[in-house]
C-alpha positions in Angstrom: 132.8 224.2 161.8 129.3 223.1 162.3 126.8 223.3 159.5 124.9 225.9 161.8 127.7 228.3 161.9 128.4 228.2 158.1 125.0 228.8 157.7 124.5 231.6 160.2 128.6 232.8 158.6 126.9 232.5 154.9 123.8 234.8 156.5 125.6 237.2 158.2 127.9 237.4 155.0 124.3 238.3 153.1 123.7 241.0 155.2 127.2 243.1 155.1 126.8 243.1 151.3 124.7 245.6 150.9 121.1 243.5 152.1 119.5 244.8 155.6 116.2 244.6 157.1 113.4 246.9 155.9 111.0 248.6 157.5 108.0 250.5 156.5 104.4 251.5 158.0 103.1 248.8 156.4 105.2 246.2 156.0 108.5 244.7 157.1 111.3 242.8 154.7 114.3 240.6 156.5 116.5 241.6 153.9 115.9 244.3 151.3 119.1 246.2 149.4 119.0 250.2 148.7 119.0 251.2 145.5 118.4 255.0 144.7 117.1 257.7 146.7 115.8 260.5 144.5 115.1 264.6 144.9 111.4 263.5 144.4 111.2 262.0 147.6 110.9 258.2 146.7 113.3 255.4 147.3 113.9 252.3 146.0 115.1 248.4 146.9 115.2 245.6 145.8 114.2 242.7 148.1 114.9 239.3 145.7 113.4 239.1 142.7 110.9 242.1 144.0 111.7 245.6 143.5 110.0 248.0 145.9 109.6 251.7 145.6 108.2 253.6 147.8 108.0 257.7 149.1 110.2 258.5 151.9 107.2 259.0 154.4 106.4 255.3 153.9 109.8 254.5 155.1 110.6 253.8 159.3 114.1 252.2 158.7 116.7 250.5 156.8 119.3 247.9 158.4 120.8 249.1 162.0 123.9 251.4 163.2 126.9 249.5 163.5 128.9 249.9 167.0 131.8 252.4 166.6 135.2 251.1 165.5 137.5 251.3 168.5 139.4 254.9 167.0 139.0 258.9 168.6 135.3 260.2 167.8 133.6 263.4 167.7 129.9 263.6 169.1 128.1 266.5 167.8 126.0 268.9 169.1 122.6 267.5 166.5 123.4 264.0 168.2 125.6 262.7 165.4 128.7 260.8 165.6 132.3 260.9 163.5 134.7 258.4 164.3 138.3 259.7 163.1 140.6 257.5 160.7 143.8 256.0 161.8 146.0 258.5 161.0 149.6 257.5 162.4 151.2 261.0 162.3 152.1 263.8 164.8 148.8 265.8 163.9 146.2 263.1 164.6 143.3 262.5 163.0 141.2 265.0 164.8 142.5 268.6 165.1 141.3 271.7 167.0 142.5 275.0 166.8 140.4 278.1 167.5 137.6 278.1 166.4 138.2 275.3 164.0 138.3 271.5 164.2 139.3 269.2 161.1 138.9 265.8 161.1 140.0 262.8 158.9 137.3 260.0 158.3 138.2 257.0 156.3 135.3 257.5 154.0 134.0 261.2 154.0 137.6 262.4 154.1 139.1 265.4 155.4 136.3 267.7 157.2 136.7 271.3 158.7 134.1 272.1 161.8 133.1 274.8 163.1 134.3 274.4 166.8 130.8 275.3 167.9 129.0 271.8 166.6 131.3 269.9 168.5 130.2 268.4 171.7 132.3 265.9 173.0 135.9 264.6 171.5 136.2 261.0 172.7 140.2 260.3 172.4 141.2 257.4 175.1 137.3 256.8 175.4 136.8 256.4 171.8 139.6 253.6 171.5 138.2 251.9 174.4 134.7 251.9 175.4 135.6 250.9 178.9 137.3 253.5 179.8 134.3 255.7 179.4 132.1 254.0 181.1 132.3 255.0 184.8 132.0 258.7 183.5 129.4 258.3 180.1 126.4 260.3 182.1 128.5 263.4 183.2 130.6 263.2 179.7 126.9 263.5 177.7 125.9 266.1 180.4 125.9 269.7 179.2 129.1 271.5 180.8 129.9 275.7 181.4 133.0 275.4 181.1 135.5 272.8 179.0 135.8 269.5 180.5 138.3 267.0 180.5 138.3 263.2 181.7 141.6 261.7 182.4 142.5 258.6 182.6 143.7 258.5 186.8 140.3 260.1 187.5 140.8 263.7 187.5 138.3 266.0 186.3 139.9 269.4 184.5 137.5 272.2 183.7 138.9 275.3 182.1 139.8 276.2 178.7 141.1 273.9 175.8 143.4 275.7 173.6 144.6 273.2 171.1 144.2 269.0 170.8 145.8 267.0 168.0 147.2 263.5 167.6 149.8 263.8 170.4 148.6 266.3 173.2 145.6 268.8 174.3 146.7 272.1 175.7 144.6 273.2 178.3 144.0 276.3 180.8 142.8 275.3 183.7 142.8 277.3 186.8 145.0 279.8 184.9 147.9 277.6 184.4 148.3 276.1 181.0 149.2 272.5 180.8 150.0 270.0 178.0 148.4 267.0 178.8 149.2 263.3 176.2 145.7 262.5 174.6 146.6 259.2 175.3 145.6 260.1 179.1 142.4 261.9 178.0 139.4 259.8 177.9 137.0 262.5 176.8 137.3 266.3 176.1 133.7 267.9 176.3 133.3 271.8 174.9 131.1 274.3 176.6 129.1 276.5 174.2 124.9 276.4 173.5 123.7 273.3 171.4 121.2 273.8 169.1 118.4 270.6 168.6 118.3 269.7 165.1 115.1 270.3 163.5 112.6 266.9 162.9 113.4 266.6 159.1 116.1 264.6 157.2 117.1 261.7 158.8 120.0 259.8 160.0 122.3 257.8 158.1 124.8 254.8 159.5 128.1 253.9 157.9 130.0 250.4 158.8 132.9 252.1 161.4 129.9 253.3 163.6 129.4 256.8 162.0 126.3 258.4 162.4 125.1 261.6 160.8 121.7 263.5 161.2 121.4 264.4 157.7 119.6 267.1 156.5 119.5 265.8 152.6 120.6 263.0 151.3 120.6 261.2 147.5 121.8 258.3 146.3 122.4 257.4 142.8 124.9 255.6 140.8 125.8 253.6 144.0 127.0 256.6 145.3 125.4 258.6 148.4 125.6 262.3 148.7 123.9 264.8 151.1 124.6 267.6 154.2 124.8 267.2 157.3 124.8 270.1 160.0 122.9 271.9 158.0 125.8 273.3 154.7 128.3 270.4 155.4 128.5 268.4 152.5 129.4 264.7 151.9 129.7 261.7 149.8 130.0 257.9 150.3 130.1 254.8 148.3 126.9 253.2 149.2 129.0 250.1 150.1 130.0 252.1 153.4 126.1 252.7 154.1 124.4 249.9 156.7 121.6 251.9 157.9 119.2 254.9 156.9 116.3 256.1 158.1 114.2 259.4 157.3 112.2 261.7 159.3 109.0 263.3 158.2 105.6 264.6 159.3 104.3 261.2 158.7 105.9 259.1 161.2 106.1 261.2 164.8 108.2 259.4 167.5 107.6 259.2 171.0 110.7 260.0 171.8 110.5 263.3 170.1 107.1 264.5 171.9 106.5 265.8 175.5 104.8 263.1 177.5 101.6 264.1 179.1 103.0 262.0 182.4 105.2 259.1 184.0 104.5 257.2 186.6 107.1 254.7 188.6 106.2 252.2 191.2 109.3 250.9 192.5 109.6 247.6 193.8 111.7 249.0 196.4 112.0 252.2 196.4 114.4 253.4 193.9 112.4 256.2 191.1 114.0 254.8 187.7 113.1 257.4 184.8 112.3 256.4 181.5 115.2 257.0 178.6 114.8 258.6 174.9 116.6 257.1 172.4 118.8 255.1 175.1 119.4 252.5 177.1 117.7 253.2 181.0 122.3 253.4 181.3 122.4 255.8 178.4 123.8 253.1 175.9 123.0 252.3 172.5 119.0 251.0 172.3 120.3 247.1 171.8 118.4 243.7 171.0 120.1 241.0 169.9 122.7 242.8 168.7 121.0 244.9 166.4 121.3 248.9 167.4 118.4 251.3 167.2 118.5 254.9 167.2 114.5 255.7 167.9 112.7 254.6 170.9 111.8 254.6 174.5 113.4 252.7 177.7 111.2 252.4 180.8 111.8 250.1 184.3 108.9 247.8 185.1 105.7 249.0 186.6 105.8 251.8 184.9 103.6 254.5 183.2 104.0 256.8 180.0 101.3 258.5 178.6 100.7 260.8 175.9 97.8 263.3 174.7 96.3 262.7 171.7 93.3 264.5 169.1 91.4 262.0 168.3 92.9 262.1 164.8 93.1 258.8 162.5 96.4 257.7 163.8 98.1 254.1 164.3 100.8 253.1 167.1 103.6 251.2 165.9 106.7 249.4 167.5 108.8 246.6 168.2 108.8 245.5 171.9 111.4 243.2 173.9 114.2 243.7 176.4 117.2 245.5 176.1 120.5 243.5 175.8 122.7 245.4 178.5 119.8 243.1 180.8 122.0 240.3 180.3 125.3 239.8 182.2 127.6 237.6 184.0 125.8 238.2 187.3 122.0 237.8 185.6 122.5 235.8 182.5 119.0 235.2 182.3 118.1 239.1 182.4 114.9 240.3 182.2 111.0 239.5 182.3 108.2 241.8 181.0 105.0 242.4 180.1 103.8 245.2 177.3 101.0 246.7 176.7 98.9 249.8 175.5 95.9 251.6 176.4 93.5 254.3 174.5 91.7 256.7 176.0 88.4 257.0 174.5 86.0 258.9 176.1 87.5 259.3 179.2 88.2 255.6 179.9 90.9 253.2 179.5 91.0 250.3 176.8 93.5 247.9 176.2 94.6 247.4 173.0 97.9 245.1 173.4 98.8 242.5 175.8 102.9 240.9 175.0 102.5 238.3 178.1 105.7 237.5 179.6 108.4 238.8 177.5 112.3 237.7 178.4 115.6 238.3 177.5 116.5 236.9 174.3 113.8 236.5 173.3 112.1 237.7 169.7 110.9 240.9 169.6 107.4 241.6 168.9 105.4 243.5 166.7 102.4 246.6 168.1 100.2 248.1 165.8 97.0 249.3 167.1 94.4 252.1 165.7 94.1 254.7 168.0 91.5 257.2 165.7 89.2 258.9 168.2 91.6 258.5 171.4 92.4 261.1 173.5 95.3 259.8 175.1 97.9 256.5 174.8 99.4 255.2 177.9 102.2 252.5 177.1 102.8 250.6 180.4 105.7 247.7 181.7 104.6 245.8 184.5 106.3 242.9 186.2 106.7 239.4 184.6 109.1 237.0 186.6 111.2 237.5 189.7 110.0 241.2 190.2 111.8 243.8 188.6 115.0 242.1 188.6 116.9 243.3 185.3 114.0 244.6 183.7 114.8 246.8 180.8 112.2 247.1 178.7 112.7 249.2 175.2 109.9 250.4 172.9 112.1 250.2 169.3 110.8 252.8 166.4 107.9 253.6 168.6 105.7 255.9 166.7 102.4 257.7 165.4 101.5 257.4 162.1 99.0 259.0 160.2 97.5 257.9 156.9 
């Protein structure tokens, strides 16, 4: 082995333990551990021989999601994401039954759900991703009645009765069938789903679970807190990769109502922009590092937003999104960033990127906007038109002093 792989080996090794990047409104650390986070609403790391404390509104983000473990998940209806232990019994390891649905996470242990926070149970699609693919947009996609995805292709809508380990029972047409989850890809529930209120945060474990907490502590190395609003849970802090908390402080984009969008295709296919996705509905992905906040947008495009005029700063990380590069355009995409206030009625630029391409770093915006009436964030063209161009605001955000 090369004496660049040990060292990126001995690096990556540094991270997993327990060291991820840290990010606050002022300042950035490569590799800061967690410590404690208290009922006072402070938090503390420790980033080498510095220890830093700081109050939870400081705080954008610390480390990154990790991908989900190839095992049956459950997405839930406030966005967050369970993925099911191993469990090599008849039962499974996710269980639904009325109005009920248990599930049995390596870490968090056995769980009991109300069946009306569940959104999607990923069985075939959760042990592989490719299988769920082809159908991710309609899967996500609110439904009237319950859904299943099989395997062959078929589309069943109807009633579930029952799903565990071996088999779902469904009605569908008013015949009931028993169909082998191994066939299902995806079983989505109809019902009304709630959006979670803008406080709390989210919190990443190592198999890819993600929960939109609505407290969360951490003391003694251990990490404790609810989720969907009563659920309670607790996790050695060696299963945590990635927090990060939501307050008044830091506002993201992705959570406000832009004030318009504008496409100019270079042809003359509209592309919208994405919240908290991929432009495909993926994962928000540079360089292998996941994101859960931010904005996706096609080149020459437009977003912009209304503003006060209050003291506020615009913050984000800018660069292209990875699922630009593939076999058939393994040099992806080229863009250019940058932002405009509104003062006065008339446009000023306040960040120019230049040409930013695949691979590349990502780089850093912070501009004052105090006094602005509106922010306009806009991707135009850099090389060869708008071939792969996949342009992701990461943590973009308003933050006030």
């Amino acid at each position: 082995m090369t004496m660049r792989a040990w060292t990126l080996l001995l690096f990556c090794g540094t991270i997993a333990a327990g060291a991820q990047p840290l990010e606050l409104v002022d300042v950035a650390s490569p590799s800061a551990e967690l410590v404690s986070i208290d009922s006072a609403g402070a938090a503390n790391f420790t980033a080498g021989e510095e220890s830093i404390t700081r109050p939870l509104r400081d705080i954008v983000r610390w480390g990154h999601p990790a991908a989900p473990r190839s095992r049956p998940a459950l997405l839930l209806a406030d966005g967050s994401r369970l993925v099911a232990a191993e469990v090599w019994t008849a039962g499974g390891s996710i269980q639904l039954a009325g109005e009920t649905c248990t599930v049995v996470h390596p870490t968090l242990g056995r769980l009991s759900l109300p069946r009306s926070v569940i959104h999607v149970l990923l069985l075939a699609g959760g042990r592989d991703s490719a299988l769920l693919g082809p159908v991710r947009a309609e899967v996500l996609t609110p439904v009237q009645s319950d859904t299943l995805w099989l395997i062959e292709g078929d589309r069943l809508t109807g009633e579930v009765k029952s799903c565990n380990g071996s088999e779902v029972e469904f009605v569908s047409a008013g015949e009931t069938v028993k169909i082998a989850a191994e066939r299902v890809i995806a079983l989505a529930l109809a019902g009304e789903r709630k959006a979670p209120a803008l406080n709390g945060g989210w919190l990443g474990l190592s198999d890819g679970t993600l929960l939109r907490t609505s407290s969360l502590k951490l003391a003694d190395k251990v990490v404790s807190g609810t989720f969907l609003g009563a659920q309670t849970f607790k996790a050695p802090l060696t299963a945590i990769v990635f927090w990060q908390p939501l307050n008044a402080r830091v506002q993201y984009l992705s959570d406000l109502t832009p004030l318009d969008y504008r496409h100019a295709p270079y042809f003359q296919l509209q592309r919208p922009f994405s919240r908290d996705t991929s432009l495909e509905g993926d994962a928000l992905t540079v360089q292998g590092r996941r994101y859960v906040k931010g904005i996706s947008m096609p080149s020459a495009a437009r977003l912009t937003y209304k503003l006060d005029g209050d003291p506020v700063t615009f913050q984000a990380l800018v660069g292209i999104d990875d699922s630009a590069l593939s076999d058939e355009a393994p040099t992806g995409g080229s863009v250019v960033f940058q932002v405009y206030a509104v003062r006065e009625g008339k446009p000023e630029r306040l960040f120019d990127s230049g040409i930013v391409r695949s691979g590349e770093a990502l780089r850093r915006v912070s501009v004052d906007l105090s006094g602005a009436t509106g922010l306009a964030l806009v991707v135009d063209y850099g090389e060869f038109g708008d071939q792969r161009d996949e342009a992701v605001w990461l943590d973009a955000r308003l933050v006030t002093p």
